[in-house]
N, C-alpha and C positions, 0 to 999 in steps of 0.2 A: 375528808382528811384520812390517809395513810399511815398506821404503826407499822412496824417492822417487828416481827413477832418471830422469835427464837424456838423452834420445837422440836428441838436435836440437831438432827441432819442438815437443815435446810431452811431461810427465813423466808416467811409468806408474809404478803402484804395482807392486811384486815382492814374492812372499812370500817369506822369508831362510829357510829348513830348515837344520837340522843339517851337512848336505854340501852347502852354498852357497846358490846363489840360486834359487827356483823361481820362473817370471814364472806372473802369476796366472792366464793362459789355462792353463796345462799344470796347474797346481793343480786346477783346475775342473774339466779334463778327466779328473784321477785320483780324485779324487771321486763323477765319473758311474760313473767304471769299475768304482771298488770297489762302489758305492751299486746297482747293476746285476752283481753278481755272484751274488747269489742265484740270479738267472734266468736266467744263460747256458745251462743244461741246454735250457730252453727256449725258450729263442731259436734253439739249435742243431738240435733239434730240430722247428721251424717251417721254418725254412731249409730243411732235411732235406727235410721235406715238402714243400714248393715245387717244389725242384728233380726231384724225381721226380714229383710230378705233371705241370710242365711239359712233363717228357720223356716223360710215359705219353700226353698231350694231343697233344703232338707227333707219336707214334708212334714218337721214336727210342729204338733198342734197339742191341743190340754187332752184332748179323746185319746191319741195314743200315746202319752207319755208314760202309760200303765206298760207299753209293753218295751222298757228300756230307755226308750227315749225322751231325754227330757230338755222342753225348749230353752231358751237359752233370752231369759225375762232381763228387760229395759233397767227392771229397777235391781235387779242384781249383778249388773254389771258394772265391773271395776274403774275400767275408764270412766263410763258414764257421770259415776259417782263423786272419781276426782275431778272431771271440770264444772261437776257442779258446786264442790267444794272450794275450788278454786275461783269460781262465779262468784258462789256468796262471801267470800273473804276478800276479795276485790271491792265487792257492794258495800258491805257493812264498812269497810276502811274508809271508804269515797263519802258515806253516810254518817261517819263521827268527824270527820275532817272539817275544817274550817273552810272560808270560801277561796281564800290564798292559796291553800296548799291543794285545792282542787281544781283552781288554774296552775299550779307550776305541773300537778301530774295530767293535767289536758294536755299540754303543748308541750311534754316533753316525752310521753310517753302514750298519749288517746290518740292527739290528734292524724289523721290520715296525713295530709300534707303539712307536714310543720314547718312551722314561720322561724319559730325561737330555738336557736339552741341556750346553752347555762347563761352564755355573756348574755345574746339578745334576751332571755329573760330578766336579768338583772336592769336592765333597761328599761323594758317594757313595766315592770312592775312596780319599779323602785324601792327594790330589797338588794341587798350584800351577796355578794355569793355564797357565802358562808352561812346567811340566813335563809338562802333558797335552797341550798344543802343540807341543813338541818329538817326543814320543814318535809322535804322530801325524804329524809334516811327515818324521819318518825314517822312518814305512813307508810315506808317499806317494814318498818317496827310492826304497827300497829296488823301487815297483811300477813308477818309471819307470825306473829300471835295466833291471830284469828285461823291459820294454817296448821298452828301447834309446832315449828318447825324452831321455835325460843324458848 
């Protein structure tokens, strides 16, 4: 469900969830995230490899980082950090969720070849649209919680 929302200049649409208002940028943005969770392992895992090769190319190691150089560690880097956070707040969402709303975000957003779009879910499951949109806008809730981004 779409308000129209007054902010001076110009009305934006907001998507209304369960626990208020999501504006549609942050919507989109937890859609990438969940829709991109499959692969965090490796994304995490490319990074990984980056950063040590850089520093194998580089030559820096822990024995010379006395003379300037300092490597450039797994666990302090920035990206690393957010798709790990992005990892666990996908997990922990899918982990408090109910068994419904963990098939509507399978097959609308896990699955590799998807079967269902909104209608065919409504079918296959035999919910409302409006019930498989709520279910769905309360675990987008629940991952921008878990994100800090509400």
């Amino acid at each position: 469900m779409y308000k129209l929302v007054n902010t001076g200049y110009i009305k934006t649409a907001q998507s209304i969830g369960r626990c208020g208002i999501m504006q549609r940028g942050l919507f989109k943005f937890i859609g990438e995230v969940v829709e991109d969770y499959p692969d965090y392992d490796k994304y995490i895992e490319q990074k990984e490899n980056e950063i040590t090769d850089r520093n194998r190319q580089l030559g820096v190691t822990e024995s010379n980082s006395e003379q300037g150089y300092t490597p450039v560690t797994i666990g302090d880097d920035r990206s690393i950090l957010a798709l790990k956070r992005k990892q666990k707040a996908v997990e922990d969402a899918l982990k408090q969720s109910d068994d419904v709303t963990r098939d509507i975000i399978y097959e609308l957003y896990l699955r590799e070849n998807k079967l269902y779009d909104l209608r065919g879910l409504t079918a296959h499951l035999m919910y409302s649209k409006s019930q498989i949109m709520r279910l769905r806008d309360g675990f987008f809730d629940k991952v921008a919680r878990e994100l800090w981004l509400e």
